[in-house]
N, C-alpha and C positions, 0 to 999 in steps of 0.2 A: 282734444279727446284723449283721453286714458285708456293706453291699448288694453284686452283682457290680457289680465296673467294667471297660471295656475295657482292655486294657493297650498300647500302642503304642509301640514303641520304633523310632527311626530308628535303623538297623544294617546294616552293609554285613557277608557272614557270607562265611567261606573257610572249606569244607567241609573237616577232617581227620578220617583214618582213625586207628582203636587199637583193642586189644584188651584188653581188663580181666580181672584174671586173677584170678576169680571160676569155678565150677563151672555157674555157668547158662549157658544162651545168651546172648549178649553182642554189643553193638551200639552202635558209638562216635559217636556224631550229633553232630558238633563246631559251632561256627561260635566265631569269633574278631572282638571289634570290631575297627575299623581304625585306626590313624593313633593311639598312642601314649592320653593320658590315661589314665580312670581305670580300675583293672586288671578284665578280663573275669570275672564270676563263674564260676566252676565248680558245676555241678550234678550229685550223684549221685543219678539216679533209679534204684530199680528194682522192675518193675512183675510183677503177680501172673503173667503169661502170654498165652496169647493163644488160651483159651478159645474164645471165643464172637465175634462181628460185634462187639458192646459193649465187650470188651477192647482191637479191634484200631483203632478209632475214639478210644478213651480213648488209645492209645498214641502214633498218629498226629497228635493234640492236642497232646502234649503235645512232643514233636519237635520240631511247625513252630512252636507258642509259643517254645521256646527258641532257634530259629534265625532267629525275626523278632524277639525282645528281644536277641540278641546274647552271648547264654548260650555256654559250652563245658557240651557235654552227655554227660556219661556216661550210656549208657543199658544196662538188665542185664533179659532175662525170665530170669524166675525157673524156667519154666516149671512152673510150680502147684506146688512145694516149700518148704517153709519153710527147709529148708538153703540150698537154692544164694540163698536174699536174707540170710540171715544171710556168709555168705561174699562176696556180691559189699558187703554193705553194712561188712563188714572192711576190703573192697581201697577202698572210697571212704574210710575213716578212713587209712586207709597212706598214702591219694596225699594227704592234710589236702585236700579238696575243700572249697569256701566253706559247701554247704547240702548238708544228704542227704534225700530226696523217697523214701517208699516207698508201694504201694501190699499192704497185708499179705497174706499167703493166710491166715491165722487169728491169730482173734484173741487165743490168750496165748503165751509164750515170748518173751518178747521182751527182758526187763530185761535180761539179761546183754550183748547187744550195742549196748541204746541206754546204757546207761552206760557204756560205751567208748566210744561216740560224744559223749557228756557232759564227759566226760574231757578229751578231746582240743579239748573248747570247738566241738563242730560241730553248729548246730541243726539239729533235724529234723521235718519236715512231714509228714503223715500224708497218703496222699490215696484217696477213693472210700470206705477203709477204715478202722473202729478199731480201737484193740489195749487188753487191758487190762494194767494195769503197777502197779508195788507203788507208782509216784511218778511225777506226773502231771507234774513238770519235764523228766520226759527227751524228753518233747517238746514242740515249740511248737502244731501249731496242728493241726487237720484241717481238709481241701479237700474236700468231699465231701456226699452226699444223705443226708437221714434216712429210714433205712430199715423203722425201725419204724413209723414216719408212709405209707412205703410198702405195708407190708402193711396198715394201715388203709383206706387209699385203694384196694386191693383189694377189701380186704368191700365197703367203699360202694358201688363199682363196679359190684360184683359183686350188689348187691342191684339196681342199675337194669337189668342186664343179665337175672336171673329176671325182673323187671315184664315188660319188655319181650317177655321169649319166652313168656311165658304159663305156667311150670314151676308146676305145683301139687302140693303132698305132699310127701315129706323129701326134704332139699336133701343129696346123697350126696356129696361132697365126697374127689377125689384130689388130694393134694400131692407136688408133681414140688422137692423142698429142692435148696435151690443146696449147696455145697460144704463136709460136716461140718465144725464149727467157724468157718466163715467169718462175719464178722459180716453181711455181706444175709442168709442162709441164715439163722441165728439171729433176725434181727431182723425181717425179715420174716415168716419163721411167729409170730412173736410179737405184729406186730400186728394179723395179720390176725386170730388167736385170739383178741384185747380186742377186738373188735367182735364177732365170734362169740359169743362168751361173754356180752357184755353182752346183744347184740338179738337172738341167734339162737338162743340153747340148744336151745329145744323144736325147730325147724325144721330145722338146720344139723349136719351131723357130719361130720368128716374121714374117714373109713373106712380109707383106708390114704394112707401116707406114706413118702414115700424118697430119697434123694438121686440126681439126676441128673447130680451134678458143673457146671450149670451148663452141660453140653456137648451138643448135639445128638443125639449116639449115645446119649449114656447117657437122654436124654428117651426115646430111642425106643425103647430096652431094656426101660427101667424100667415106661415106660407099659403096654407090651406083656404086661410079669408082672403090674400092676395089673389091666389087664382079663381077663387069667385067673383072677385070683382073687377078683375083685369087678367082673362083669358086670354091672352097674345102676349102676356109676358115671353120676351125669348132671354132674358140672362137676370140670371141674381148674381148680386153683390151680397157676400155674408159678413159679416164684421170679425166672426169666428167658427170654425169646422163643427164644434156641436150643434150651430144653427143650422149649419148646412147639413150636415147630415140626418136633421131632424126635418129641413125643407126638402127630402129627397122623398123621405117614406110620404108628405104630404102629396109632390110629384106623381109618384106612381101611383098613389090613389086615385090621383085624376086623372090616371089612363094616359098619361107623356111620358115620354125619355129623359131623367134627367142626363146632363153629358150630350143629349143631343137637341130636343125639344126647348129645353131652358140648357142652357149653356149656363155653369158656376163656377164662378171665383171666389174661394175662401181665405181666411188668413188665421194662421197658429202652425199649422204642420204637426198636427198628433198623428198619432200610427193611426188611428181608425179613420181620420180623413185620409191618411196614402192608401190605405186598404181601399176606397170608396174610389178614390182617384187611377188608383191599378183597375176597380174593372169599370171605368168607363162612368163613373157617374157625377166627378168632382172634374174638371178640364185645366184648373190650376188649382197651384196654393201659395199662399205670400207667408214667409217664415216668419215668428214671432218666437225666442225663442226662451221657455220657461225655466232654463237648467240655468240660473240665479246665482245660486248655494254659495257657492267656490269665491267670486266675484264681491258679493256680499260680505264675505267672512274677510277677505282680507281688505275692504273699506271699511270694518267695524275696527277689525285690530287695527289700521291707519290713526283712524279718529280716535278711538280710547287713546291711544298715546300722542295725540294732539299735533299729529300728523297733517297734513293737506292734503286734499283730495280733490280732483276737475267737479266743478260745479253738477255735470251732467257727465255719465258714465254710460255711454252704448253699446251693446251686444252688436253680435256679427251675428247677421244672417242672410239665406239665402233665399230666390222663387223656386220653384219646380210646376212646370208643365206637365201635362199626362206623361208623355211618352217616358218623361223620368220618373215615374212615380215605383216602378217593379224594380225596379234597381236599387232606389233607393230606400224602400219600406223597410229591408233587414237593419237597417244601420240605426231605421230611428231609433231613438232612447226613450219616448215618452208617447 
């Protein structure tokens, strides 16, 4: 594993506008070093969308990372399609960009376009997400959380968080899934299940499960049909905090406590989940952590100059329990 380092480039950046002509949303974040030497990288990013508080903080990362290393920044939301990043990630191979940075909405389909990006000799970096692929050279490296290690750190969590409230008898269990096929959404229900399975079987059952899209309406949708058709839910499992903050207003509609009634465990750590978690409504959080940028910028400069990089590149994070949540919410950054 490749510990994070800061990355700090002096760079004076003159902001230019463009337009990538790609079918997503589309967003030219330039800056240009100054004063001749060696030629500016170009970076084609382009990122899942802008779901949730957690996407728009990973987005914002990674902007101001390449406009304080001195990067020209192509930037593309995808807006939660797999088409429009296969299309804008074409218009990056046409314009021969130095690196191309995606963050995926799912994780297969993908060969056909990193091998044109192969082709054409332009490395590409994976980031937040994985993709699986028939040949693991068509890309260099992933930037990103283990997410399977994430849904582990849920169960755990999630067992301090029963001690602590006193829950005795079957542990009724709703899961609010991030985005079919996506790899958090997969890999999270997956590891919260290996600890279920290992320490829980007799205790522990999911009862019902469903995709929330990762987005806040569909939290509060979705929850809203789980508790009509499995009123004795006592805990949700969220895949991320705008589901659960969108399965809370569901909660209270139905006349429960969340935090007490339903007991939740989310994962991402945005400020609006510690806010939710300070009074009483969120019981933990499992960190995921979006501030990218920095981490990013100096595995692109690596590779442009044909550097080596760890296959798999891990952020640092941490849990927090309620009682840490008031302490902690000034610091958050996203």
């Amino acid at each position: 594993m490749l510990n994070r380092r800061n990355f700090l480039t002096a760079a004076i950046g003159v902001a230019a506008a463009g337009t990538l002509a790609a079918c997503a949303k589309e967003d030219d974040s330039s800056s240009d070093s100054a004063g001749g030497g060696s030629k500016t990288i170009t970076l084609g990013f382009s990122q899942v969308g802008s779901e949730s508080g957690w996407r728009t903080a990973n987005s914002d990362s990674v902007k101001s990372a390449a406009k304080e290393a001195g990067y020209k920044l192509q930037f593309s939301d995808a807006q939660q399609k797999q088409e429009n990043q296969i299309s804008a990630i074409r218009s990056y191979i046409s314009q021969k960009v130095d690196v191309i940075a995606f963050s995926p909405v799912v994780v297969t389909g993908w060969d056909a376009v990193l091998k044109e990006a192969k082709a054409a000799k332009i490395p590409v970096v994976l980031t937040d997400r994985s993709v699986e692929t028939s040949d693991e050279s068509l890309y260099v490296t992933l930037v990103g959380s283990d997410f399977t290690d994430e849904g582990r750190r849920a169960a755990k969590i999630l067992e301090k968080v029963i001690e602590k409230a006193g829950l005795k008898g079957d542990v009724k269990i709703a899961q609010l899934e991030g985005t079919t096929g996506a790899a958090p959404a997969i890999e999270r229900a997956k590891g919260f299940k290996e600890v279920m399975d290992a320490d829980h079987a007799d205790d522990w059952k999911i009862v019902v499960s469903q995709t929330g899209d990762f987005t806040r309406a569909g939290g509060k949708q979705v929850m809203a049909a789980f508790l009509q058709s499995n009123p004795d839910i006592n805990v949700l499992y969220a895949h991320n905090d705008d589901m659960g903050i969108g399965a809370i207003q569901a909660i209270e509609a139905a006349g429960k406590k969340p935090g007490k009634d339903i007991l939740i465990v989310t994962v991402d750590g945005v400020k609006d989940g510690f806010v939710a978690m300070s009074e009483g409504k969120i019981n933990a959080i499992v960190e995921c952590n979006p501030l990218l940028g920095p981490q990013l910028m100096e595995v692109v400069k690596t590779v442009h100059e044909g550097g080596s990089v760890e296959r798999w590149i891990k952020t640092k994070e941490s849990d927090f329990m309620q009682d840490q949540a008031k302490a902690a919410l000034p610091d958050r950054k996203y």
